[in-house]
LOZADREN-339542 format. One record per residue: x negated, z, y negated of N, C-alpha, C, CB in turn; residue number from 1. Coordinates in Angstrom, 1 decimal. Atoms other than C-alpha are relative to their C-alpha. Glycine has a CB too. Layout:
BEGIN
- n.xx|n.zz|n.yy|ca.xx|ca.zz|ca.yy|c.xx|c.zz|c.yy|cb.xx|cb.zz|cb.yy|nr
- X|Z|Y|X|Z|Y|X|Z|Y|X|Z|Y|NUM;
...
END
This chain:
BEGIN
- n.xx|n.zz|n.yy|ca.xx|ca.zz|ca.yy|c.xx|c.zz|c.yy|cb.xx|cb.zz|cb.yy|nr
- -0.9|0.0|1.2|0.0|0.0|0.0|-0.9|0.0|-1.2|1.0|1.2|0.0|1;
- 0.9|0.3|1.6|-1.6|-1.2|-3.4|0.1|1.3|-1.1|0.7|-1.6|-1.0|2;
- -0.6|-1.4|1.0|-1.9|1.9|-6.0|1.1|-0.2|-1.2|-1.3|0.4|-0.9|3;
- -1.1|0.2|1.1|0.7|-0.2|-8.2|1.2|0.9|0.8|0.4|-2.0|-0.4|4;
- -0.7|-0.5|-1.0|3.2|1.4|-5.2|-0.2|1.1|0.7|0.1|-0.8|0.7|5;
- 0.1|-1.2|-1.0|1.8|4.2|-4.0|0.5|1.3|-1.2|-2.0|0.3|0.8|6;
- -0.5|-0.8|1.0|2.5|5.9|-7.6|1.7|0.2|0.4|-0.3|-0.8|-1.5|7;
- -1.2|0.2|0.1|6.4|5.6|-7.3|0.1|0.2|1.6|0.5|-1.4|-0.7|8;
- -0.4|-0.6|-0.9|6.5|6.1|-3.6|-0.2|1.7|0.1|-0.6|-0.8|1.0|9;
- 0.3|-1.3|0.0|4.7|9.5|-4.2|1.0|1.1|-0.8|-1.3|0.0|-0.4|10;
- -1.4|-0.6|0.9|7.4|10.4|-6.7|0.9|0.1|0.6|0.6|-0.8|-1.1|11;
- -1.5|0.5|-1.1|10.1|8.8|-4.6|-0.4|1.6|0.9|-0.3|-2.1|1.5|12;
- 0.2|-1.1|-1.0|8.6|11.9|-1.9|0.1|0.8|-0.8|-1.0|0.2|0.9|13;
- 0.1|-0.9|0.7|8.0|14.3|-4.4|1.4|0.5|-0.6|-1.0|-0.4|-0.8|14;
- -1.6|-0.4|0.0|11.4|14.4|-6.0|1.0|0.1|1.5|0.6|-1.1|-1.0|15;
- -0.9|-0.6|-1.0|13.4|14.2|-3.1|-0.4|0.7|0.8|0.7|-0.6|0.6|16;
- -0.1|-1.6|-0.9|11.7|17.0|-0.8|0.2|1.0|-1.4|-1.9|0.5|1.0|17;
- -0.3|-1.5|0.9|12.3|19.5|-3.9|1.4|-0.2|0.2|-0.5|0.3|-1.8|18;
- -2.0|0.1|0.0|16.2|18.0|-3.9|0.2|0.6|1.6|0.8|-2.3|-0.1|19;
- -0.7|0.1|-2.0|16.4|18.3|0.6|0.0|1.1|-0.5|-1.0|-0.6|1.8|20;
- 0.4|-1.8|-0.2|14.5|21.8|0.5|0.9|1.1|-0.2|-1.1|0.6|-1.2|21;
- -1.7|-0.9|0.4|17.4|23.3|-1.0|1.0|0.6|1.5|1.5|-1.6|-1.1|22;
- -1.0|-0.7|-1.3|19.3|25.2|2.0|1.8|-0.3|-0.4|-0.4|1.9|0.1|23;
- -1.6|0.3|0.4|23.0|23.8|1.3|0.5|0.3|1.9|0.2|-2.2|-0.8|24;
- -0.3|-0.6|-1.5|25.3|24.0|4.2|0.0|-1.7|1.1|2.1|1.0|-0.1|25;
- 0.7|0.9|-1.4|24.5|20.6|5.9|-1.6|0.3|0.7|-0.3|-1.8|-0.5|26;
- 0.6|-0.9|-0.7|20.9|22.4|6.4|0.0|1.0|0.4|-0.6|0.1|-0.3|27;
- -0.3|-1.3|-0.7|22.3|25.5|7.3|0.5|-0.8|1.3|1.2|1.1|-0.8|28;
- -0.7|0.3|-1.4|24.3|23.6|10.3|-1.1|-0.7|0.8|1.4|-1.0|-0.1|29;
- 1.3|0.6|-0.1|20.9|21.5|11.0|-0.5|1.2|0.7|-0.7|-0.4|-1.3|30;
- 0.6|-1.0|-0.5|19.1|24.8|11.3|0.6|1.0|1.5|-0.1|0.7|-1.3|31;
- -0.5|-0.6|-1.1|22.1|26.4|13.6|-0.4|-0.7|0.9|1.3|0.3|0.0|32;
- 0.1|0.9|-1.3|21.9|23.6|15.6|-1.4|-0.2|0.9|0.2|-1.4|-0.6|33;
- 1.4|0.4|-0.3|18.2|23.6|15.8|-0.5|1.7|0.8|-1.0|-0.6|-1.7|34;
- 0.2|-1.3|-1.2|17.9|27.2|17.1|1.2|0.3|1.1|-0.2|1.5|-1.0|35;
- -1.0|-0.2|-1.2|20.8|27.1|19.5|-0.5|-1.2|0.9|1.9|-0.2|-0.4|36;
- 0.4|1.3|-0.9|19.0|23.8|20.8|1.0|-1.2|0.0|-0.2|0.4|1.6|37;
- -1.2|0.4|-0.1|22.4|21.7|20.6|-0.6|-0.9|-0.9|1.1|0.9|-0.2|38;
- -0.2|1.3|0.8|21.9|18.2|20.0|-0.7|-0.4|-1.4|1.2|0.0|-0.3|39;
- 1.3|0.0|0.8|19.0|18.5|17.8|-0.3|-1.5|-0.3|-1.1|0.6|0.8|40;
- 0.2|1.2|-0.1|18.2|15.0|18.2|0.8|-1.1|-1.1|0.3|-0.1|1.2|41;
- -1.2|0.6|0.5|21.5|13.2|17.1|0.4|0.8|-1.6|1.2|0.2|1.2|42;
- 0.2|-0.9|0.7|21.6|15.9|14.6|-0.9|-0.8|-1.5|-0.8|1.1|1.0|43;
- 0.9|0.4|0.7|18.5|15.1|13.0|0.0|-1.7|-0.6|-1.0|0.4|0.8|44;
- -0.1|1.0|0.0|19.0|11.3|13.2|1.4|-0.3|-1.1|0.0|-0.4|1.5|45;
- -1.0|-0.2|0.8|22.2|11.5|11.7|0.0|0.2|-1.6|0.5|1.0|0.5|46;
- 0.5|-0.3|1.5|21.1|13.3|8.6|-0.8|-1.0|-0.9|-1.1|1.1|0.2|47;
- 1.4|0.5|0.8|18.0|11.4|8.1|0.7|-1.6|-0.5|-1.9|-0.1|1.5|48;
- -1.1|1.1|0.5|20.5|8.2|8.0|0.3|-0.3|-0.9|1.0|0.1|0.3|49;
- -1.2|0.2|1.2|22.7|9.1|5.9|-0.8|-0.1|-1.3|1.2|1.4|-0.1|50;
- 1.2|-0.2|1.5|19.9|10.4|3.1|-0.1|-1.7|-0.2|-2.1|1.0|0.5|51;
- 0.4|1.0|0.0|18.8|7.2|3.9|0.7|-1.4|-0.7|-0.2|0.1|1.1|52;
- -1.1|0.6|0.6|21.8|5.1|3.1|0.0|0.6|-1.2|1.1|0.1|0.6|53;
- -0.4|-0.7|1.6|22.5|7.4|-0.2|-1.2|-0.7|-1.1|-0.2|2.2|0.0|54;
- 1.3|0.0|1.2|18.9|7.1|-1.5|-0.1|-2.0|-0.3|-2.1|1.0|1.1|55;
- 0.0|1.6|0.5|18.9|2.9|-1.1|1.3|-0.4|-1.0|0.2|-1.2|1.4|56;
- -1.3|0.8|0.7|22.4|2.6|-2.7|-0.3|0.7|-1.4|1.6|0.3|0.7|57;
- 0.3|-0.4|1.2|20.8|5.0|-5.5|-0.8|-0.8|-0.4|-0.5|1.1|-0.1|58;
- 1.2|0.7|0.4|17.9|3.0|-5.8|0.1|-1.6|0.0|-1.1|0.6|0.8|59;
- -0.6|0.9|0.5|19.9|-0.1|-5.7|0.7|-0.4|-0.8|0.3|-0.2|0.5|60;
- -0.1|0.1|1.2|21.6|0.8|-8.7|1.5|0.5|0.0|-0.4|-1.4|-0.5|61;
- -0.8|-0.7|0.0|24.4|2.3|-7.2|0.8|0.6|-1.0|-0.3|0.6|0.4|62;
- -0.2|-1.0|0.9|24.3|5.3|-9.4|0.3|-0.2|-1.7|-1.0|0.7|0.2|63;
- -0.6|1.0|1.0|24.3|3.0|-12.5|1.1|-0.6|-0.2|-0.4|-0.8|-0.1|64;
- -1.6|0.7|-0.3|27.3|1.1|-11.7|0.9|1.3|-0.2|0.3|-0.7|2.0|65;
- -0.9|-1.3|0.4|29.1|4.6|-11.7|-0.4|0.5|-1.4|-0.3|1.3|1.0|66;
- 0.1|-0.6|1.9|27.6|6.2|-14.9|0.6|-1.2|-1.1|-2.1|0.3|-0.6|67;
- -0.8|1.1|1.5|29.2|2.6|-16.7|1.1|-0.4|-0.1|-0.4|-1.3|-0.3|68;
- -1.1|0.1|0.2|32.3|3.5|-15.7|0.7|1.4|0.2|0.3|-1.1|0.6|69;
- -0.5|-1.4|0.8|33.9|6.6|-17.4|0.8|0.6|0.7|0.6|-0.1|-1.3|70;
- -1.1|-0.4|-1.4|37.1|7.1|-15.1|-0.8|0.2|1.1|1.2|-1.1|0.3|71;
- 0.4|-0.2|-1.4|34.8|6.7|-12.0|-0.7|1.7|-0.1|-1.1|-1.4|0.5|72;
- 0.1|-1.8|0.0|32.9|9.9|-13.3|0.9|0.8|-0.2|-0.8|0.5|-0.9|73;
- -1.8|-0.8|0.2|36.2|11.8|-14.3|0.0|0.3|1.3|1.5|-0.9|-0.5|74;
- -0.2|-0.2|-1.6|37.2|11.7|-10.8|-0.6|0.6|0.8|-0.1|-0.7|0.5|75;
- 0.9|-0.8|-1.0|34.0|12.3|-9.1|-0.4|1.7|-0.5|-1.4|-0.9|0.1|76;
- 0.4|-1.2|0.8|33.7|15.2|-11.5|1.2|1.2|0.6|0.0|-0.3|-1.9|77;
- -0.8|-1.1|-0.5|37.0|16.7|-10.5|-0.1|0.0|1.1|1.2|0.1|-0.2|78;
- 0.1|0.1|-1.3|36.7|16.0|-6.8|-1.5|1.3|0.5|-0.3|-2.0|0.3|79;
- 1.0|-0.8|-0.2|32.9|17.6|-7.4|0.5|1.8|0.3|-1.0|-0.2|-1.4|80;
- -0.7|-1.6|0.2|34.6|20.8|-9.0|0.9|0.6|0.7|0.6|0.2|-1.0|81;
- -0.7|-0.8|-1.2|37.4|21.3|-6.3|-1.0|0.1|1.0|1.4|-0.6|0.6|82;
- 1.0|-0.9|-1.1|34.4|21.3|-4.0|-0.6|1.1|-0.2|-0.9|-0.5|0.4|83;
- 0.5|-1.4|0.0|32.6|23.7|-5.5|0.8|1.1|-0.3|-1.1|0.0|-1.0|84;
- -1.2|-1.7|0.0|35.5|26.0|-6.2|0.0|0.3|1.5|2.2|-0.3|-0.6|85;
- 0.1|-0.3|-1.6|35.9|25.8|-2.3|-1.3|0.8|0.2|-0.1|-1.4|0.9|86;
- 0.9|-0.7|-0.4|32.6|26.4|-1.6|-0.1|1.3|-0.8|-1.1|-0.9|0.1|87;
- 0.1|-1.2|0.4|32.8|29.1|-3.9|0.6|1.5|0.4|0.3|-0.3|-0.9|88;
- -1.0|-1.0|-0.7|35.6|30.7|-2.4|-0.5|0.8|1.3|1.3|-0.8|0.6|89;
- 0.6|0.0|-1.0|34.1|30.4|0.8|-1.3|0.9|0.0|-0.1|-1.2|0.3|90;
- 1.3|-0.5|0.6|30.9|31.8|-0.7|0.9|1.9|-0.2|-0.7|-1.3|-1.9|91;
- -0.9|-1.1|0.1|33.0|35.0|-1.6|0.2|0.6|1.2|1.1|-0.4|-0.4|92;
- -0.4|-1.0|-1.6|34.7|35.6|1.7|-1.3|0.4|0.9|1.0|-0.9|1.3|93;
- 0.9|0.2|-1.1|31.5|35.4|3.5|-1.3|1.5|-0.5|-0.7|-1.9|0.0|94;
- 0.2|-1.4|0.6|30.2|38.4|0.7|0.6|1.1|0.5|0.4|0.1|-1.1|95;
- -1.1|-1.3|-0.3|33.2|40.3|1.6|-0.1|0.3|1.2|1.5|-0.1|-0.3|96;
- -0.4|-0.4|-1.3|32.9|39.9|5.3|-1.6|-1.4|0.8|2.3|-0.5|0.4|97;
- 1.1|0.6|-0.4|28.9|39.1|6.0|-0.6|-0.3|1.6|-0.8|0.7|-0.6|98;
- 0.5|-0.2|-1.5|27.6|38.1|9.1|-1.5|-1.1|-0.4|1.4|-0.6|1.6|99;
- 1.2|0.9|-0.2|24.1|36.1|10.5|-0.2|-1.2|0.3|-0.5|0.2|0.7|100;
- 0.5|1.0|-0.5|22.9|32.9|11.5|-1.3|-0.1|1.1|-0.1|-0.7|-1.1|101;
- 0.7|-0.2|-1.5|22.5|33.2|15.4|-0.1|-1.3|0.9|1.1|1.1|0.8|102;
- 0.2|1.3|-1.1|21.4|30.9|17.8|0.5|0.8|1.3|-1.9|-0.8|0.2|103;
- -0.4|-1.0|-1.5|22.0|33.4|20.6|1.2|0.0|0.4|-0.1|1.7|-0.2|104;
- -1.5|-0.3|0.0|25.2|33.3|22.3|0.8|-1.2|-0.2|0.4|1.1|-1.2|105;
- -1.3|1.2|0.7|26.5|30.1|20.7|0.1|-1.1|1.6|-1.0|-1.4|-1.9|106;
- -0.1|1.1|-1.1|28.1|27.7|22.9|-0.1|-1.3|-0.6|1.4|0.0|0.7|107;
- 0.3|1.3|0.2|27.4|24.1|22.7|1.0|-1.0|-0.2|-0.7|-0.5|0.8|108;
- -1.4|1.3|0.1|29.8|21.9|21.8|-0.1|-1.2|0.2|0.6|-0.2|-1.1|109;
- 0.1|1.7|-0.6|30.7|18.1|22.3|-0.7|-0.1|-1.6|2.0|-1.3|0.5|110;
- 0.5|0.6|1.0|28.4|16.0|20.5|0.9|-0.5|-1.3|-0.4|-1.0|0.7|111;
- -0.9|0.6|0.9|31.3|14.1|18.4|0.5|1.1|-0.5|0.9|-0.8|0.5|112;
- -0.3|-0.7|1.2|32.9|17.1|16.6|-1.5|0.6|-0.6|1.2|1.1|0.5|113;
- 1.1|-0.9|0.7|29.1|18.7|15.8|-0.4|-1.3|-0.7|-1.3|0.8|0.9|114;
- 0.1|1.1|1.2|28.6|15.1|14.3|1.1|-0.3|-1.1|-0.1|-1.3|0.6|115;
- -0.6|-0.2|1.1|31.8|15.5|12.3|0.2|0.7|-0.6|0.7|-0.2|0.0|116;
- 0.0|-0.8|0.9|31.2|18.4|11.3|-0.9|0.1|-0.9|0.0|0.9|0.4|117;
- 1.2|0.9|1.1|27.8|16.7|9.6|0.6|-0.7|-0.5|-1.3|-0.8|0.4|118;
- -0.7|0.8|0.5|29.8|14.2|8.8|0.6|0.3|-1.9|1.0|0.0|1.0|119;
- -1.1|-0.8|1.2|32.0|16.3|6.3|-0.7|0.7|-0.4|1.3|1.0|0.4|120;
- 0.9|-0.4|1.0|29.3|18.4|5.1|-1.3|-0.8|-0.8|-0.4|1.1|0.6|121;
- 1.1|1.3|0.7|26.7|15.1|4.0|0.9|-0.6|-0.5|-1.0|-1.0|1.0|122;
- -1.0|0.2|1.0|29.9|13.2|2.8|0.6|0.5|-0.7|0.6|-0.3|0.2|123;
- -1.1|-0.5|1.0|32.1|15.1|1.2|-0.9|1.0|-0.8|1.4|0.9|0.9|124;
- 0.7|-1.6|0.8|29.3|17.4|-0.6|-0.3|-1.1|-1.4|-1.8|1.1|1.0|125;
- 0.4|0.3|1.4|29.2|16.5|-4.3|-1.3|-0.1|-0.3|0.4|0.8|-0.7|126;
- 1.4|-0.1|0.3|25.8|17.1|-4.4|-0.8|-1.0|0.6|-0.5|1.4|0.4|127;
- 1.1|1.2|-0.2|24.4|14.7|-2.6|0.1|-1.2|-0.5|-0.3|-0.4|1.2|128;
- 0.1|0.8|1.0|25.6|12.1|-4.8|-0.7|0.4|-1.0|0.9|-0.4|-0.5|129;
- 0.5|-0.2|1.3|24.8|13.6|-7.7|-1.9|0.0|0.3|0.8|1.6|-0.7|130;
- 1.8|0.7|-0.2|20.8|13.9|-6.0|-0.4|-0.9|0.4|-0.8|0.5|0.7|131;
- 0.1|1.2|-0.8|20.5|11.1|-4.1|0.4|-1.2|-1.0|0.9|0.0|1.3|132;
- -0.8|0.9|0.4|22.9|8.6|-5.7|-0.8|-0.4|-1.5|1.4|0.5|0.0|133;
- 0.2|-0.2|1.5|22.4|9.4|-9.4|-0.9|0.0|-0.3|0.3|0.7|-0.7|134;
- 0.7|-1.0|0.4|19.8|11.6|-10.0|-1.5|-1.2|0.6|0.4|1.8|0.7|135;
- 1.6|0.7|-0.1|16.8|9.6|-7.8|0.6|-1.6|0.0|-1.0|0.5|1.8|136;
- -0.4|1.3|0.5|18.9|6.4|-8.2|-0.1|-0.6|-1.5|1.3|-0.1|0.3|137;
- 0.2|1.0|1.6|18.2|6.1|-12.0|-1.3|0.6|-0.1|1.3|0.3|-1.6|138;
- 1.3|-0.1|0.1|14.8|7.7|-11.7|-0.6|-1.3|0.6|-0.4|1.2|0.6|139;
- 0.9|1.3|-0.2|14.1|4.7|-9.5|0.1|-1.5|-0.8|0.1|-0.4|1.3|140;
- -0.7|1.2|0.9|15.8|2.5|-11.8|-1.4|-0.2|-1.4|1.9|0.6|-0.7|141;
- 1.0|0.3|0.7|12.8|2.9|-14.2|-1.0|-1.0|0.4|-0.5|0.8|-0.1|142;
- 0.6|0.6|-0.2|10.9|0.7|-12.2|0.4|-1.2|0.6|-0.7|0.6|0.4|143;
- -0.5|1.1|-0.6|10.9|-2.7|-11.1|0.0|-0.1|1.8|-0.8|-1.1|-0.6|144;
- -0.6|-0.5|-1.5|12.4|-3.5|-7.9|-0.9|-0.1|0.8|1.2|-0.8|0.7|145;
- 0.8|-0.5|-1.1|9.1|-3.5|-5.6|-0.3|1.2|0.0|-1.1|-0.7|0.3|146;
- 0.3|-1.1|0.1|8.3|-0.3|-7.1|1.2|1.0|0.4|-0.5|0.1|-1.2|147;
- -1.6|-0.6|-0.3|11.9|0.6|-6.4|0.6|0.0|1.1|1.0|-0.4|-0.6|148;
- -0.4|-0.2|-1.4|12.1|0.1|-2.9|-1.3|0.8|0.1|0.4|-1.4|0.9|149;
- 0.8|-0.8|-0.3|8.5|1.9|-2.6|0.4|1.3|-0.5|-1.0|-0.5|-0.4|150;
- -0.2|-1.2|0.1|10.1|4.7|-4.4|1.0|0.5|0.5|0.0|0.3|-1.0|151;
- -1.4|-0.3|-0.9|13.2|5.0|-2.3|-0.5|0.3|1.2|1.1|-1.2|0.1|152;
- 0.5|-0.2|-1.6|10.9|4.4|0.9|-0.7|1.5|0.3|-1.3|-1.2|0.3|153;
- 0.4|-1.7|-0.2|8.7|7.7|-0.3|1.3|1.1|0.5|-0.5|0.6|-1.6|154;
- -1.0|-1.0|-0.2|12.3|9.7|-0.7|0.5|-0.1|1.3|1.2|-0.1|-1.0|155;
- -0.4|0.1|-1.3|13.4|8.4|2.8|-0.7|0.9|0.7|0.0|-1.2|0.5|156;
- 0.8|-0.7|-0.8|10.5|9.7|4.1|-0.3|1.5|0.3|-0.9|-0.4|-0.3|157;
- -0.1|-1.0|0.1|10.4|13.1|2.6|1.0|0.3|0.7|0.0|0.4|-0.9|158;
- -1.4|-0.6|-0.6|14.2|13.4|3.7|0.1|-0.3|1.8|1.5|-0.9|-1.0|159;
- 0.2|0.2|-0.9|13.1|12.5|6.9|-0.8|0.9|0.8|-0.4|-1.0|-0.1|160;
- 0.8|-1.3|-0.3|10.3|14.8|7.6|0.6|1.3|-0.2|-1.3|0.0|-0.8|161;
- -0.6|-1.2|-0.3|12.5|17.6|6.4|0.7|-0.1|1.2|0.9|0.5|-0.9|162;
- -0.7|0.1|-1.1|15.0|17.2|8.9|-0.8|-0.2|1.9|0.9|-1.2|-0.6|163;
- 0.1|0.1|-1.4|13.1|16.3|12.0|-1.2|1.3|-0.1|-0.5|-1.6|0.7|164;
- 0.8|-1.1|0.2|10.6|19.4|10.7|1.3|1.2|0.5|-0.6|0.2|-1.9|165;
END
């Protein structure tokens, strides 16, 4: 890789392992999964995917196309905010009535609902548009498009190595 590309891929990694690192609850279910042993694999693959998909459609300009149209943010903004009210709620009860994150004990479930249950927490989470989509989708938008697929390829990669780490 020529140093015109290794700059912007290193970014590309550099910003999105500080965005993954974050413990949200698709790495909380990742992590259950990964100390109960349960489908680890599919798991991991899954994740690293999806990032994957998010971060090219950011860095294809995606996230642009949305910020230039005003109603589309509206929406995603209230859709964001009833999620995080949820999760907030949720965040609450779990104060009021604490428990651990055990691997011990857990039974394994069918593959297909522990992938829709990633499913629903990597889609439906506001946040990973807003990092992925937006956030490293108009950072890569500073550069022209070979530097912009090398800076999307770094973020793949990071979000890659977390997950199978």
């Amino acid at each position: 890789m020529s140093a015109t590309l290794l700059t912007p891929a290193i970014e590309g990694f550099s910003l999105a392992a500080g965005l993954i690192i974050a413990i949200g609850a698709q790495n909380a279910l990742v992590l259950r999964l990964g100390l109960a042993r349960h489908h680890v694999g599919p798991a991991v693959l899954f994740c690293a995917l999806s990032d994957a998909v998010l971060i090219a459609a950011g860095c294809a300009g995606l996230g642009t196309l949305v910020a230039a149209h005003p109603a589309a943010l509206r929406l995603i903004a209230l859709i964001g905010a009833a999620v995080l009210v949820l999760y907030g709620l949720r965040a609450a009860w779990r104060a009021v009535t604490p428990g651990r994150l055990e691997a011990a004990g857990a039974a394994a479930g069918a593959l297909g609902p522990t992938l829709g249950a990633l499913a629903l927490v990597t889609w439906l989470n506001p946040h990973v548009y807003l990092d992925t989509v937006i956030l490293l989708g108009s950072l890569a938008g500073r550069y022209p498009v070979w530097a912009r697929l090398a800076f999307g390829c770094g973020a793949v990669l990071a979000s890659t190595l977390w997950f199978a780490g």
